[in-house]
C-alpha positions in Angstrom: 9.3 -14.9 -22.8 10.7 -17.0 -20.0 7.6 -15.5 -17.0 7.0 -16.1 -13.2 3.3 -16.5 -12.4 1.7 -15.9 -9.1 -1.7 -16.7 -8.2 -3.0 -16.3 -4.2 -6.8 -14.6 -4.9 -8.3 -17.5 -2.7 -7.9 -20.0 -1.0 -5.1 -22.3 -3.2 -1.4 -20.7 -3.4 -0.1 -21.5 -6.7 3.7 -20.4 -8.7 3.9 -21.7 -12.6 7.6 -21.2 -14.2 6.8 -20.9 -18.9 7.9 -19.7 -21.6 5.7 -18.3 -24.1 2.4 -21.3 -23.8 4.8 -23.6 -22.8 4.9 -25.0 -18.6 8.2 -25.4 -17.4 7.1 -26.3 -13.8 4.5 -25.5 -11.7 4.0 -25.6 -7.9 0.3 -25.5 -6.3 -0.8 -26.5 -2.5 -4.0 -25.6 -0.7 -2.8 -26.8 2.7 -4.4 -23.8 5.0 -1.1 -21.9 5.3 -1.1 -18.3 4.8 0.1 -17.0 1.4 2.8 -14.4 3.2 4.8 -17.5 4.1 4.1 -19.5 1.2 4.5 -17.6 -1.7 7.9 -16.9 -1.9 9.4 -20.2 -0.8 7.3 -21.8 -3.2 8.9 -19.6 -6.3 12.5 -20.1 -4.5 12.0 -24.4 -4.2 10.1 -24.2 -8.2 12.6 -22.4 -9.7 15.8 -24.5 -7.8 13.9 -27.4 -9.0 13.6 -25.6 -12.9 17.1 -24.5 -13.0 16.4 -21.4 -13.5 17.7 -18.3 -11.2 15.8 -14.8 -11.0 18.1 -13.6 -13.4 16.7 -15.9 -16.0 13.3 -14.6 -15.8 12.1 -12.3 -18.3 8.9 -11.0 -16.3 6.2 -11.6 -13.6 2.3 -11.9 -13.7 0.2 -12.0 -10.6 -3.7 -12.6 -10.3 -4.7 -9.0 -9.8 -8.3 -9.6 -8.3 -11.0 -9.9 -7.9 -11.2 -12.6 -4.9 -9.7 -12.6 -1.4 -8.5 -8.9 -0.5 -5.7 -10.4 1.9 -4.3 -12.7 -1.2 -4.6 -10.2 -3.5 -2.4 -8.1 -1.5 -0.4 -10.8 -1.1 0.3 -11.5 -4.4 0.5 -7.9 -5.4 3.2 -7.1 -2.9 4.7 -10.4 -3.7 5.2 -9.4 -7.8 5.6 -5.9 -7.1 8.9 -6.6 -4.7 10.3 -9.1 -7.1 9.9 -7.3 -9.9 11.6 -3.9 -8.5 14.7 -6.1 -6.9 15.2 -7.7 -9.9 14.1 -4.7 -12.6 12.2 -6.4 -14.8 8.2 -6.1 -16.0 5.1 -7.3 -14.6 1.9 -7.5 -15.0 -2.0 -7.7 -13.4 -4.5 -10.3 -15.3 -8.1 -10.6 -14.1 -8.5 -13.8 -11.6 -11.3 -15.0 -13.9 -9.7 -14.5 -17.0 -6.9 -16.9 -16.1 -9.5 -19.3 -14.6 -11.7 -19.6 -17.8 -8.3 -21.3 -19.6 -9.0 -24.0 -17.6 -12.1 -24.7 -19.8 -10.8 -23.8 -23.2 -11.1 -27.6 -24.2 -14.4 -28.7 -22.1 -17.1 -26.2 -23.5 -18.0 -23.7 -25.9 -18.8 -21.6 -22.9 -17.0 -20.8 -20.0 -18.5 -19.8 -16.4 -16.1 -19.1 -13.8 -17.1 -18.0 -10.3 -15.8 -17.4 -7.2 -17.7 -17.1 -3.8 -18.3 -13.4 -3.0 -20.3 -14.1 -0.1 -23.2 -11.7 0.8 -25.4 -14.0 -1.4 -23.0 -12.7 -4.4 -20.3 -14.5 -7.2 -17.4 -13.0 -8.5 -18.0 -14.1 -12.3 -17.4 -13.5 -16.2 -18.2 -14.9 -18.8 -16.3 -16.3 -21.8 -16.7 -18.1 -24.8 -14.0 -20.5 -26.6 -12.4 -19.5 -29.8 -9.0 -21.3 -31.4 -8.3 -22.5 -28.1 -8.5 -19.3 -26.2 -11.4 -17.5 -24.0 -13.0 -14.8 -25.4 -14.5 -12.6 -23.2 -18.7 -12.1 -23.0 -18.5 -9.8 -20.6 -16.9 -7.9 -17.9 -15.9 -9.1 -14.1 -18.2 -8.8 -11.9 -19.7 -9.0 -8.5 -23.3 -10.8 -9.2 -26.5 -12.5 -7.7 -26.6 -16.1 -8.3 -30.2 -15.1 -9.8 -29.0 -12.6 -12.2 -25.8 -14.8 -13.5 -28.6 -17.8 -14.1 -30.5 -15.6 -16.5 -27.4 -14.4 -18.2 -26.3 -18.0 -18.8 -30.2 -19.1 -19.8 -29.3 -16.7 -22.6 -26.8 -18.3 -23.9 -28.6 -21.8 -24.6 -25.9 -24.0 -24.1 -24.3 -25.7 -21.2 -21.4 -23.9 -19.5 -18.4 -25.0 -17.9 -18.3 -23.6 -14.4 -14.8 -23.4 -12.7 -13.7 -21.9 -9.1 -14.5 -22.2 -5.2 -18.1 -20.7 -6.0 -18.6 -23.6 -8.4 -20.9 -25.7 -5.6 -22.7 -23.2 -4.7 -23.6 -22.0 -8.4 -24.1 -25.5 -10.0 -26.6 -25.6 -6.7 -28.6 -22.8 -7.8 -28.6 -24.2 -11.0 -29.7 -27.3 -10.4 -32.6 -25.8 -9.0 -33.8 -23.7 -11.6 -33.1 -25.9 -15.0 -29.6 -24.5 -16.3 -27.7 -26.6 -17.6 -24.1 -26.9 -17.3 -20.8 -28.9 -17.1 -19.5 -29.1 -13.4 -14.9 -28.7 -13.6 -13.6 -31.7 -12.4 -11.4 -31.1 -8.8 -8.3 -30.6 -10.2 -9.6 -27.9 -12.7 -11.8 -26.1 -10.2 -9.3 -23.9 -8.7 -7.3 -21.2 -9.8 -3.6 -21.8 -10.9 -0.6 -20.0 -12.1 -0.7 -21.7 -15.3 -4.0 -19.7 -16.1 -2.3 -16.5 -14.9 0.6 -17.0 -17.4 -1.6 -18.1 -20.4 -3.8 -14.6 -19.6 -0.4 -13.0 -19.4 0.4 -14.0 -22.9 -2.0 -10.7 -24.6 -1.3 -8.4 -21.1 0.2 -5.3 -21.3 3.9 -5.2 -19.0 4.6 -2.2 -17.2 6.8 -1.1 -13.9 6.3 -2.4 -10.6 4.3 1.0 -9.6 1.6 0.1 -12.4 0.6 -2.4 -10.8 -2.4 -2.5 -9.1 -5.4 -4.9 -7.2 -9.0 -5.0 -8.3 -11.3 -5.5 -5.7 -14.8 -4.9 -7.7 -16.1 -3.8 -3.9 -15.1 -2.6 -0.7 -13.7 -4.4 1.7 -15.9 -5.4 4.9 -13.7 -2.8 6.6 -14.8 -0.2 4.8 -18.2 -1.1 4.2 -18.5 -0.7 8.1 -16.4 2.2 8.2 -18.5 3.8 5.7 -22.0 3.0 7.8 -20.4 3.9 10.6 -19.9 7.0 9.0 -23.4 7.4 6.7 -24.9 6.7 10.2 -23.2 9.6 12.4 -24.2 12.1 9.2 -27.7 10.9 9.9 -27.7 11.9 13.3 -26.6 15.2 13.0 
């Protein structure tokens, strides 16, 4: 299956052009440029480059969360637009599900993490088997704390991948776990990792589709203060 990938959940804007486990082309850039006006010329200039027209495609994929709310929305819309202009499937895969294929070759472990803020990590846990990452357990939004004593657990070294790599190899370092730090180039999420997670995802309509955020939003976490607080008062 000729598939489109998207992946915008943080910081790095990336497009990936395969069929089946195979990488056509792939197009990534973390310049600082918002993904509503990156996105979509990206696609148009990777699949020019490729070839390939929309009506070659088979499908779409997108990073469905968690991660940024804004990219995720992004991305979302992005998939969800193509996909009903075009009429052809899509699909969600979990942000740190198509990160943890960047490790399938480094470790038998796979940590990938992204920086939740509010002292917190997006993370999963996966381990390798035949090449592909086997999932420990579910996405989460964690403590750094309660993460290290998961991966104490496992007694073995871990690969840790994404923007909350620094921060957790950090806390590590400070309390004894041992792990294996992604080189640059790994560290970040790509559109590559979204298609190979795509590969066992389940295709539906462009109305199936939808984000996963893990937590609210800082909007309406104060929006729901605000309101806890008024309740109080009355």
């Amino acid at each position: 299956m000729r598939l489109l990938s998207f992946e915008s959940s943080a910081k790095t804007a990336s497009v990936a052009l395969t069929d089946g486990y195979r990488l056509i082309a792939q197009y990534t850039q973390s310049g600082g440029l918002t993904h509503s006006t990156t996105l979509l010329p990206m696609a148009k200039t990777l699949l020019s480059d490729a070839g390939v027209s929309i009506s070659d495609v088979d499908a779409f994929a997108v990073a469905c969360g968690p991660g940024s709310f804004t990219g995720i929305r992004i991305g979302i819309s992005t998939v969800k637009g193509l996909a009903l202009a075009a009429n052809k499937p899509c699909a969600g895969v979990s942000t740190l599900e198509a990160m943890a294929w960047h490790g399938v070759s480094a470790s038998s472990f796979i940590c990938p993490v992204m920086d939740a803020r509010r002292n917190q990590v997006y993370n999963a846990l996966f381990r390798t088997d035949c090449g592909k990452p086997i999932r420990i357990c579910k996405d989460r939004a964690v403590s750094l704390e309660e993460l290290a004593s998961d991966v104490k657990a496992l007694s073995a070294p871990v690969f840790i991948v994404g923007d909350g790599a620094e921060i957790t190899a950090e806390y590590f370092d400070i309390n004894g776990i041992s792990y294996i730090m992604a080189p640059y180039n790994l560290r970040m999420q790509s559109a590559w990792g979204v298609a190979m997670a795509s590969q066992d995802a389940k295709f539906g309509t462009s109305q199936e589709l939808l984000p996963v955020y893990l937590r609210l939003s800082q909007a309406e976490r104060e929006r729901q203060a605000a309101t806890n607080k008024k309740e109080k008062t009355k």
